[in-house]
N, C-alpha and C positions, 0 to 999 in steps of 0.2 A: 504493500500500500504506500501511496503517497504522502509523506507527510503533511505537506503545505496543504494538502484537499483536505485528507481524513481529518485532522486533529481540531477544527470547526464542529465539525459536525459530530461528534463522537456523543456529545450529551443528546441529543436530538436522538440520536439512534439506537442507545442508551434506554431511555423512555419509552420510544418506540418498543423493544425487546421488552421489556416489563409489560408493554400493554399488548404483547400478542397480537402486534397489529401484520405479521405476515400470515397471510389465510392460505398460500399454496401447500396442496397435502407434502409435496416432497422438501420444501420448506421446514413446513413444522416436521416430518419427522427428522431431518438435517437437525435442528433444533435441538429434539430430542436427545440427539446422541452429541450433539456437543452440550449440552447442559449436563448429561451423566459425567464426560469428558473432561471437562471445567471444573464440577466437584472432586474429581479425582487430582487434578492438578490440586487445587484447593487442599486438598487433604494431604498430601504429600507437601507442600509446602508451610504446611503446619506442624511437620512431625516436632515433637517437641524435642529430640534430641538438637535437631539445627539452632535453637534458642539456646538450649541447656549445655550444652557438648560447645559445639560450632560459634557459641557466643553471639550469633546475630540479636539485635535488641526486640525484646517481643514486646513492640508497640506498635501503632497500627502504621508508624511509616516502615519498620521493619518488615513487616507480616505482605503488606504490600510490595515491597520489593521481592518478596520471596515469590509472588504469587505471579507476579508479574514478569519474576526470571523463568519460573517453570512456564508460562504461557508461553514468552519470548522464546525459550527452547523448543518446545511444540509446535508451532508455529513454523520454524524455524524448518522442521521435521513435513510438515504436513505443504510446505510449498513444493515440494518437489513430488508431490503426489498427484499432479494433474489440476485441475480445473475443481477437481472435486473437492482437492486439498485446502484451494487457497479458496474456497467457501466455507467449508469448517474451521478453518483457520481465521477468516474473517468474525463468524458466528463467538470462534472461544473470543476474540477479541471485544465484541462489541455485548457479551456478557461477561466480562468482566469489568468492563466498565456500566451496564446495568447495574452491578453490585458496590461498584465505589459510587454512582450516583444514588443509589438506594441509602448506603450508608451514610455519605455526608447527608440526606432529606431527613436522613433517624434524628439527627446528633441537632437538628434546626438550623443547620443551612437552605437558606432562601435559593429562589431558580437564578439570580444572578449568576451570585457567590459560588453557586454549585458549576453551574458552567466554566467560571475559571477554573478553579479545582480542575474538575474533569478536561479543558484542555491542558493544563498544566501538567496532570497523571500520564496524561495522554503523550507528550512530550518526552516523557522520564521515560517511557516506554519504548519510544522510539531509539530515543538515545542509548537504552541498554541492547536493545535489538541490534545497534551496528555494533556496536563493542564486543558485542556475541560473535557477530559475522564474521567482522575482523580479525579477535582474537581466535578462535578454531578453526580458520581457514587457516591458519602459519603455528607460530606458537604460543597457547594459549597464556601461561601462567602468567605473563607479567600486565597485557592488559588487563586479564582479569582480576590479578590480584590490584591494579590499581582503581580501576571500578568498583570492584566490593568494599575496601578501605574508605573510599568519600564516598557510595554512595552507601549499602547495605549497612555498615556500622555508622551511618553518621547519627550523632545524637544517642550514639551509648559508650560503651568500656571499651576501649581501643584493645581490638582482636591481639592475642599470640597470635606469633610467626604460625605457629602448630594450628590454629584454629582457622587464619586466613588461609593456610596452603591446605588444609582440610575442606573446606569450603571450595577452594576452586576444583578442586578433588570431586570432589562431589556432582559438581556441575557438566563437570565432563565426563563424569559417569552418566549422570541421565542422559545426555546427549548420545551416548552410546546406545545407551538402553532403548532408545528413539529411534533410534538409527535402524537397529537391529527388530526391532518389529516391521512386518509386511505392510503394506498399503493398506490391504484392505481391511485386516485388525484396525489400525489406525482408524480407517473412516468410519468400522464401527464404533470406535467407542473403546477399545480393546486393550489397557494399558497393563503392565505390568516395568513396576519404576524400583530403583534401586534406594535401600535406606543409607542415610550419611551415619558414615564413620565417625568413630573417637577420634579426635586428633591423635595421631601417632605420638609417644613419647607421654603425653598426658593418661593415655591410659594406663601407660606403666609407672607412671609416680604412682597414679592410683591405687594401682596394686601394691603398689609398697607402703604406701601409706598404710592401707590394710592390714598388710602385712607384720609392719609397726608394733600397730594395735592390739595385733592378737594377742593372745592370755600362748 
């Protein structure tokens, strides 16, 4: 997608998807399996170990970036599926931004306010989308570890070395894991995603520490 079109119109479209205003049946059921899809991304970027482990801040600009890297990687996955791809791929996009404009309407953000917001989200999106590109088309770690640092940990406890390089670890395991499912799993809805690791090194103080402890 284009950014300079899409990133206007993204609240409008947004609302739109909340209000089930697409009536074509192969529409809605497209629909269907990217909202199963979406929640799966969703849940996967809520594993509580990425907070707990990985250090990422679980607040909701956290939670949002996380949710918005596993799109970005999906996405990422699903344009090289045809025609079919980059409509699913549109759909997780513009339901995920249904749920960031749903949620700033919870919190009493007005229809302005919400639209900057949602262009503003919309933006952050983009801009992780090429740093994706970029970095996993060559070599990954060092863009990515510079995008996680300002942007995923901004506004919490400055990441270990162990927990950033875990983190980008991580990401390029889904990316694999995307990779490596068929097409057509994909457009149905068909995930199977990898859990993030202890940072290496941090595990084993742990166990020492443990270890310490014992009687």
């Amino acid at each position: 997608m284009d950014e300079a079109r899409q990133s206007p119109a993204v609240a409008t479209r947004a609302r739109r998807w909340l209000r089930g205003l697409r009536a074509d049946g192969g529409d809605r059921a497209r629909r269907r399996v990217a909202t199963e899809f979406y929640h799966q991304l969703v849940n996967q970027a809520r594993t509580p170990a990425l907070y707990r482990d990985l250090g990422v801040p679980d607040t909701p600009e956290g939670r949002f970036e996380m949710v918005a890297l596993h799109v970005a990687l999906a996405w990422r996955r699903l344009r090289v599926a045809g025609a079919a791809g980059n409509a699913l791929g549109q759909d997780l996009f513009d339901l995920m931004f249904a749920d960031v404009d749903e949620s700033l309407r919870q919190i009493g953000i007005g229809d302005l306010t919400v639209g900057k917001q949602v262009k503003r989200l919309a933006g952050q999106f983009y801009a992780r989308l090429k740093v994706l590109d970029e970095a996993l088309a060559t070599a990954p770690a060092g863009s990515l570890r510079a995008m996680l640092q300002t942007n995923v940990y901004h506004g919490g406890a400055p990441p270990s070395a162990r927990q950033l390089d875990a983190l980008v670890c991580y990401l390029m395991a889904i990316e694999e894991a995307l990779r490596a499912h068929s097409a057509p799993s994909l457009l149905a809805g068909r995930l199977r995603l990898v859990p993030p690791q202890e940072p290496i090194g941090e595990a084993a103080a742990s166990d020492r520490s443990g270890l310490a402890d014992a009687p």
